[in-house]
C-alpha positions in Angstrom: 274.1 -30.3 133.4 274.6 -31.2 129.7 272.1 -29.8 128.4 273.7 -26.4 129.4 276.3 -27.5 127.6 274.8 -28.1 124.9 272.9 -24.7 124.8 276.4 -22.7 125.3 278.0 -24.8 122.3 275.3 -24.3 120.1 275.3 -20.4 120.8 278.7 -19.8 120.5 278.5 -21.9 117.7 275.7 -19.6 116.1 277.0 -16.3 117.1 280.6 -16.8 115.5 278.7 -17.7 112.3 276.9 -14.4 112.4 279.9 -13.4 112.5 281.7 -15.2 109.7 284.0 -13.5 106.9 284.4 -14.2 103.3 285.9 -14.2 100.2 284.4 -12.1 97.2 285.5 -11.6 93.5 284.2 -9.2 91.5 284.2 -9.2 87.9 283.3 -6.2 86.1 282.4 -7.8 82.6 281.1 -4.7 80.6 282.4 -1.5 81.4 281.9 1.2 79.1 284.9 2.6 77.4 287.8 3.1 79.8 290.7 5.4 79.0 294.2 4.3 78.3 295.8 4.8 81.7 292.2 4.8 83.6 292.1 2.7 86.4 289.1 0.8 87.8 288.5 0.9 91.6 285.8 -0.2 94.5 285.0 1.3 97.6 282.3 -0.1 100.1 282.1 -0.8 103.7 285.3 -3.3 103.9 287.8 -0.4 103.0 286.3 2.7 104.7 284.6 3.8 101.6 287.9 4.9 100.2 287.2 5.5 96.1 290.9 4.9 95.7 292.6 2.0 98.0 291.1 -1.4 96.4 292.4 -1.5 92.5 290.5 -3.7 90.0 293.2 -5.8 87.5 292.2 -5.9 83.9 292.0 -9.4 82.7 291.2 -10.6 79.4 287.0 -10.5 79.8 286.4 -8.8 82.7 288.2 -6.3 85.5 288.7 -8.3 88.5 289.2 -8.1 92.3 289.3 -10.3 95.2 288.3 -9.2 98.4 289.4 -11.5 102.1 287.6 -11.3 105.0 284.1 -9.4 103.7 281.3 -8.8 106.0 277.9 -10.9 105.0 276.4 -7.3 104.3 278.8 -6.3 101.6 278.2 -3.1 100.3 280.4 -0.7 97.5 280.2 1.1 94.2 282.9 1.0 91.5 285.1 4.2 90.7 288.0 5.7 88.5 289.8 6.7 91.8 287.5 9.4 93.1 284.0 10.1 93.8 283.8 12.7 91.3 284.5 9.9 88.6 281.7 7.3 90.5 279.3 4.5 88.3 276.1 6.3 87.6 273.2 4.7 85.9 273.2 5.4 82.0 271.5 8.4 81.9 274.1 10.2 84.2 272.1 10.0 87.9 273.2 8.5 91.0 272.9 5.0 92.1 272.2 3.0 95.6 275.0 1.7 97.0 275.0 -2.1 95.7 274.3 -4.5 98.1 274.8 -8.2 98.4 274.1 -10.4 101.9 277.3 -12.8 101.4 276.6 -16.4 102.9 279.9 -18.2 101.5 282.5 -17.3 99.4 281.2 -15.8 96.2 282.3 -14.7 93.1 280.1 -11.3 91.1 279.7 -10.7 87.9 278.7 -7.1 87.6 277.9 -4.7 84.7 278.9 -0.8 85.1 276.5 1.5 83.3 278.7 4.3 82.7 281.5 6.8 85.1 280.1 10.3 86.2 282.6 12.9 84.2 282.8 16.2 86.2 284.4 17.9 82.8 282.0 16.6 80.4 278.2 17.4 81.7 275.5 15.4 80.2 273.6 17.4 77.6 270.3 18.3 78.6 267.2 17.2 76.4 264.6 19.5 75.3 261.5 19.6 76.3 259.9 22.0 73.7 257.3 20.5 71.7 256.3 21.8 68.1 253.0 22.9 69.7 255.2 25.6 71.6 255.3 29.1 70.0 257.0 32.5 71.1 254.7 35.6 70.7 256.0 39.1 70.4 254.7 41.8 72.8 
């Protein structure tokens, strides 16, 4: 009979650990040039994805959050407030969601690339080499 016991301990034991929450900090520590009046946000699966309902704090070296009660699969992407202002990899494109499998409580230090800007495209670069030439009919 104890060793029944000992089974259902040990599994309810196990499966509120699967279960567990934590707490996160982020610290973005380079961020490119941010705006007077900008404001730094995160969105990810422990807010509804919501670009603009979890505020970063500027701090002297970094922009900083804390986040209670994170899932162990913690997922997100920085923003100015929207999606149409998102982190981007330096050369403009789209990024994966990042990703992180929290076992305790951790603390991030992260590095944003740059902010997609819906008013100011990214120039194109050409692709024209000097071995190109136009001829007239």
């Amino acid at each position: 009979m104890s060793r029944i016991y000992l089974i259902i301990i040990g599994f309810l034991f196990f499966s509120n650990q699967s279960k567990s929450q934590f707490t996160v900090i982020i610290n973005a520590q380079k961020v490119p040039a941010v705006q007077q009046g900008d404001t730094l946000f995160v969105a990810g699966n422990f807010n509804g994805w919501n670009p603009s309902k979890t505020m970063l704090t500027k701090t002297k070296n970094a922009w900083t959050v804390t986040l209670e009660n994170i899932p162990s699969d913690l997922q997100f992407k920085f923003t100015k407030g929207g999606w149409s202002r998102v982190e981007v990899d330096a050369g403009g494109n789209q990024i994966e969601n990042r990703f992180f499998n929290i076992q305790s409580d951790t603390v991030l230090n992260l590095t944003i690339a740059r902010f997609s800007n819906p008013n100011k495209p990214i120039p194109k670069k050409h692709t024209k080499s000097s071995q190109v030439r136009v001829m007239d009919t």
